[in-house]
C-alpha distance (Angstrom), angle and dihedral (degrees) to the residues before:
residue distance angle dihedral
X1 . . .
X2 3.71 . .
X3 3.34 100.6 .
X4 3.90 89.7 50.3
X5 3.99 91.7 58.8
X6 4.12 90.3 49.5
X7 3.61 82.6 56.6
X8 3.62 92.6 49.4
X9 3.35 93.0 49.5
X10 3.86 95.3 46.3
X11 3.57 88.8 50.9
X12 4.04 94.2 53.0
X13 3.77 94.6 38.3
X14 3.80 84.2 57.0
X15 3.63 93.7 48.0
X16 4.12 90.0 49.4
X17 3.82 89.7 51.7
X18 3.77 95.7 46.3
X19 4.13 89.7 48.5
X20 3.87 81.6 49.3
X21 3.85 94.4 45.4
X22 3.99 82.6 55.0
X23 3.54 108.6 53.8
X24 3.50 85.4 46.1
X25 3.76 93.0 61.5
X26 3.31 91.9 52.0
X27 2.99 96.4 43.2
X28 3.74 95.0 67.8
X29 4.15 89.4 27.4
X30 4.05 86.2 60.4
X31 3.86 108.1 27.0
X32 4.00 108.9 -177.0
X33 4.25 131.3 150.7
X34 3.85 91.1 -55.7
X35 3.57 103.4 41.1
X36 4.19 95.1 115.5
X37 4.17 85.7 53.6
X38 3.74 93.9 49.9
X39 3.85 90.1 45.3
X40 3.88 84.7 55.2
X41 3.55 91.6 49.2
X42 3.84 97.7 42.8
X43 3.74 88.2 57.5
X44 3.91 96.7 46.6
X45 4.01 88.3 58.7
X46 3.77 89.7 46.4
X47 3.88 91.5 50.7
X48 3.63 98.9 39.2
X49 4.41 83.7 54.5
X50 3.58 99.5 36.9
X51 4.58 82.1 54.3
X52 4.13 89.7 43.7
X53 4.14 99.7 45.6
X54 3.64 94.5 35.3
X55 3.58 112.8 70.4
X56 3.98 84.9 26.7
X57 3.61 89.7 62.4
X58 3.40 94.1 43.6
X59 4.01 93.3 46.4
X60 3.70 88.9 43.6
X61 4.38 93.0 54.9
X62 4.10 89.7 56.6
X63 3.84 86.6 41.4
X64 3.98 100.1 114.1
X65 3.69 106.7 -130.8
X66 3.90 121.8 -125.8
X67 3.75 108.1 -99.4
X68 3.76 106.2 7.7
X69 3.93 89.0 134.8
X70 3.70 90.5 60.7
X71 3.67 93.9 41.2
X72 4.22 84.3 54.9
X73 3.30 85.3 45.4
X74 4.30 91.2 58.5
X75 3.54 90.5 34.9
X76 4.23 90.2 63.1
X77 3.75 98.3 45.6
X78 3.57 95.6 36.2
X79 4.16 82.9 63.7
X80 3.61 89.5 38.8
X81 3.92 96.0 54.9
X82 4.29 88.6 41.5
X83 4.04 87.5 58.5
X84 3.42 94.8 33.7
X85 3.80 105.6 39.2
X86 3.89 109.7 11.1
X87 3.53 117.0 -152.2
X88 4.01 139.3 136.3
X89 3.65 120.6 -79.2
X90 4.12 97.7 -85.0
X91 3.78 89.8 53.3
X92 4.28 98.0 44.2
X93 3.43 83.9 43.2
X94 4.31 96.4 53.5
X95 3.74 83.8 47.1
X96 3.60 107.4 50.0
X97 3.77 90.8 44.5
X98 3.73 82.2 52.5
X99 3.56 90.8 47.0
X100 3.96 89.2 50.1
X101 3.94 100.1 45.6
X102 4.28 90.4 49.4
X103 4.00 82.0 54.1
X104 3.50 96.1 102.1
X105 3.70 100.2 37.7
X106 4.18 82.5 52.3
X107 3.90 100.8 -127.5
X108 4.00 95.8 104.2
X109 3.98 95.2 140.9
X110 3.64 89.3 47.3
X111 3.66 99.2 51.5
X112 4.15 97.7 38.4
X113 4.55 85.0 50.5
X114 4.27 82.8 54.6
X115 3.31 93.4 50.3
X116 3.69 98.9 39.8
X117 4.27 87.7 55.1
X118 4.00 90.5 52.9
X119 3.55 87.7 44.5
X120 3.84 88.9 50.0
X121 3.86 90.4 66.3
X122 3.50 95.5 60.9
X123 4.00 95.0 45.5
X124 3.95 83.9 56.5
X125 3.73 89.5 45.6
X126 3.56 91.8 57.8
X127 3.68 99.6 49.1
X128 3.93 103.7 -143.6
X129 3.62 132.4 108.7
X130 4.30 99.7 -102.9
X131 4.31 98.0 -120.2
X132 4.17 104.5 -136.8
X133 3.85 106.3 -100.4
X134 3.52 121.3 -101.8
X135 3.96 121.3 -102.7
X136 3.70 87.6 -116.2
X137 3.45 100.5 61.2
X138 3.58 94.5 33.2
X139 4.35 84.2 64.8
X140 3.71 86.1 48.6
X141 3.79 90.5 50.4
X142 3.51 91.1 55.0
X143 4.06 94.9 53.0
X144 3.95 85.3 46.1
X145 3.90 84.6 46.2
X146 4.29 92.1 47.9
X147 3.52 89.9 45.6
X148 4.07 101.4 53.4
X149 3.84 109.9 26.5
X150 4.11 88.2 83.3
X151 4.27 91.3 59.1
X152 3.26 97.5 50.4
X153 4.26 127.7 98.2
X154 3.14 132.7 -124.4
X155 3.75 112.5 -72.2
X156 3.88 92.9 5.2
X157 3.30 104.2 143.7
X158 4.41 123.5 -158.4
X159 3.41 117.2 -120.8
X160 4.23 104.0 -178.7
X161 4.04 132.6 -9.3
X162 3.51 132.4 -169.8
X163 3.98 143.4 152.4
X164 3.49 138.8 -124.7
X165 3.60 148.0 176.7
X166 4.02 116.7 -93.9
X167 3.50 102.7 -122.9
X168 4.27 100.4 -134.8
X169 3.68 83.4 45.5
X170 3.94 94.1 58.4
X171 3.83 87.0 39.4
X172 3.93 91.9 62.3
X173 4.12 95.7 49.0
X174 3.86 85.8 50.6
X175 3.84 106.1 47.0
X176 3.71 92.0 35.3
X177 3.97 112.3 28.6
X178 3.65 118.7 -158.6
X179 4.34 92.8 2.1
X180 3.62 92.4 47.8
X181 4.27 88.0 57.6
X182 3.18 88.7 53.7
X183 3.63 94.7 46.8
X184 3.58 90.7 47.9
X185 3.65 98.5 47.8
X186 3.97 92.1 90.9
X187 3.54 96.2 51.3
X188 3.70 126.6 73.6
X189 3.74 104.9 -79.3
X190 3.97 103.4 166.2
X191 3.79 110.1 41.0
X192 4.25 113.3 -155.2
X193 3.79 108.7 -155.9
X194 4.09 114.4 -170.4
X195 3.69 121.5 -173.9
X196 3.92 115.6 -153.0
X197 3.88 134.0 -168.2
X198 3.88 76.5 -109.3
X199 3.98 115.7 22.7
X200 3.98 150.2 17.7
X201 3.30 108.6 -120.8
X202 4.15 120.0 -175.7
X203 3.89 119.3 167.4
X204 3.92 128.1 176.6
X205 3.75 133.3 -115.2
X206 4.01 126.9 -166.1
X207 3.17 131.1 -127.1
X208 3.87 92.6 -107.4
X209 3.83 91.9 69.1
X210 3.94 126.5 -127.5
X211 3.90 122.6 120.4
X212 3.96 115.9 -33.5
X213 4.41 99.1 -103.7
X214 3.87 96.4 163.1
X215 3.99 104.2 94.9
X216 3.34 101.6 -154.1
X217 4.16 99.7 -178.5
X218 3.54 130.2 -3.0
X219 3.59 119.3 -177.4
X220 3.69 152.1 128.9
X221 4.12 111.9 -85.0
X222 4.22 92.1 -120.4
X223 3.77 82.8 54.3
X224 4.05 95.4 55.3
X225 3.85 122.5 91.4
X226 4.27 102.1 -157.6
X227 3.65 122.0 -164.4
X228 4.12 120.4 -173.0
X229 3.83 103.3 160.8
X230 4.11 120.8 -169.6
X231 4.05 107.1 -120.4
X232 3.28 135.1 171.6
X233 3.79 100.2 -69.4
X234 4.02 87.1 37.9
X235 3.37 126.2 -97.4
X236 4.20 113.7 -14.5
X237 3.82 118.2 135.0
X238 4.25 109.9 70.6
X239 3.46 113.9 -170.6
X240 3.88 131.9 -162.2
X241 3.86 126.8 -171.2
X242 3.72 126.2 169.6
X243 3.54 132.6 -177.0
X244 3.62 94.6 -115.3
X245 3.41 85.6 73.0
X246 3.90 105.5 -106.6
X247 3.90 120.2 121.4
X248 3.48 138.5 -175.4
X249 4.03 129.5 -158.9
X250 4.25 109.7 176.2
X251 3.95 127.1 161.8
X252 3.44 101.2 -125.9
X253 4.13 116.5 -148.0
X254 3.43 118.6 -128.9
X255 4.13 82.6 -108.2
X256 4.10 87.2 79.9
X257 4.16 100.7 30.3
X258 3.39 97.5 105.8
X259 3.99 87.8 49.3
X260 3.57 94.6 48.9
X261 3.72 91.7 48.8
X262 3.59 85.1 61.3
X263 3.69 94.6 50.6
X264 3.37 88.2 55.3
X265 3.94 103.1 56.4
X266 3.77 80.6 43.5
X267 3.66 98.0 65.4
X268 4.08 97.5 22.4
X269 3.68 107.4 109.9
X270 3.92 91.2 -116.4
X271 3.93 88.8 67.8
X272 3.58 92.9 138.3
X273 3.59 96.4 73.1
X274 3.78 131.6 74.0
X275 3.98 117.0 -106.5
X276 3.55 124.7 -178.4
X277 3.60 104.2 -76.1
X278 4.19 83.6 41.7
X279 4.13 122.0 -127.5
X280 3.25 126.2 -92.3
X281 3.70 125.2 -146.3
């Protein structure tokens, strides 16, 4: 929670010193009768925001962030499995999440190689050559990995993750710039979907970072209603509805298509046949 107000305050003490920065633009851009008292003024704002964001930025940086040690901890076996198993980014993913649930019961290896050989199926299926995942996405991998490994059960094993953006989050930042971030901040701005041999599971991360803690939907996968229409820029909205009443709608970058698409012949009701990307059981 601390480190959440430093960002706050960084954020407003940068807004304060660019409303300051501003006037005094204009200030010299439109000189008129006044011009010395808005000068005055103009630097006041920028001083008063340069004193609020700096030492919250600074404050903020040494922060430690909720659940680095597990991200570490995904970060390691996700390059173990990649020189030990190979795969595309679904597959390394399944197996280092398998890798990170068997922790405790101490058979990690064992449970990320029987992951990787189911996943090998569906790499076959698919007939291309699986490209190594970009560093990127690997680091978002790891926050989608932090934030899901505590919800699942025992021998539950992950099939697909990916992120998006909450739609009413994006909304805000659009309509209302800098104020509707901020706004937006405490609501669920990323949304993680994971698909298990079992369950859909989709929590919500703010703005301000950390581990995503806002469960947005968690229910079984014969339970969940998906919706991944093709538009006009291809396929973008994902939608999740279960009868429990939770729902998720994200806009889903081109970064996590693929992985969506997969979600999607997972919980269609044709999921026994093959699609492009290929099922996974």
């Amino acid at each position: 929670m601390g480190r959440v107000l430093l960002i706050i305050g960084a954020v407003v003490g940068g807004l304060v010193f660019a409303f300051g920065t501003l006037g005094l633009v204009l200030a010299f851009a439109q000189p008129d009768a006044q011009q010395s008292n808005e000068v005055v003024g103009s630097i006041f704002f920028m001083v008063v925001g340069a004193i609020v964001a700096a030492p919250c930025i600074y404050f903020a940086r040494r922060a430690p962030v909720p659940g680095a040690e597990l991200r570490q901890s995904y970060l390691a076996w996700f390059g173990w499995c990649q020189q030990a198993l190979g795969g595309d980014a679904i597959s390394l993913h399944a197996a280092t999440m398998a890798a990170l649930a068997s922790a405790p019961a101490g058979n990690p290896t064992a449970a990320a190689s029987a992951e990787a050989a189911r996943q090998a199926s569906r790499i076959a299926a698919s007939g291309a050559m699986p490209a190594p995942p970009r560093a990127a996405k690997v680091r978002l991998l790891a926050e989608i990995g932090a934030s899901s490994v505590a919800l699942l059960e025992p021998s539950e094993r992950v099939l697909v993750s990916f992120a998006g953006t909450n739609r009413p989050a994006l909304y805000w930042g659009l309509a209302f710039g800098a104020i509707g971030t901020i706004i937006a901040s405490s609501q669920m701005t990323r949304v993680m979907v994971t698909v298990t041999d079992r369950r859909v599971i989709a929590v919500g991360q703010s703005l301000l970072g950390g581990l995503a803690n806002k469960v947005a939907l968690i229910e079984p996968r014969s339970t969940v209603s998906v919706k991944f229409p093709k538009g006009i820029f291809g396929r973008t909205k994902f939608s999740l509805k279960g009868q429990g009443g939770g729902s998720v709608e994200i806009i889903v970058p081109r970064l996590w298509r693929r992985e969506a698409e997969t979600a999607l012949e997972l919980l269609a009701p044709s999921t026994g046949q093959l699609g492009s990307a290929g099922i996974i059981r």
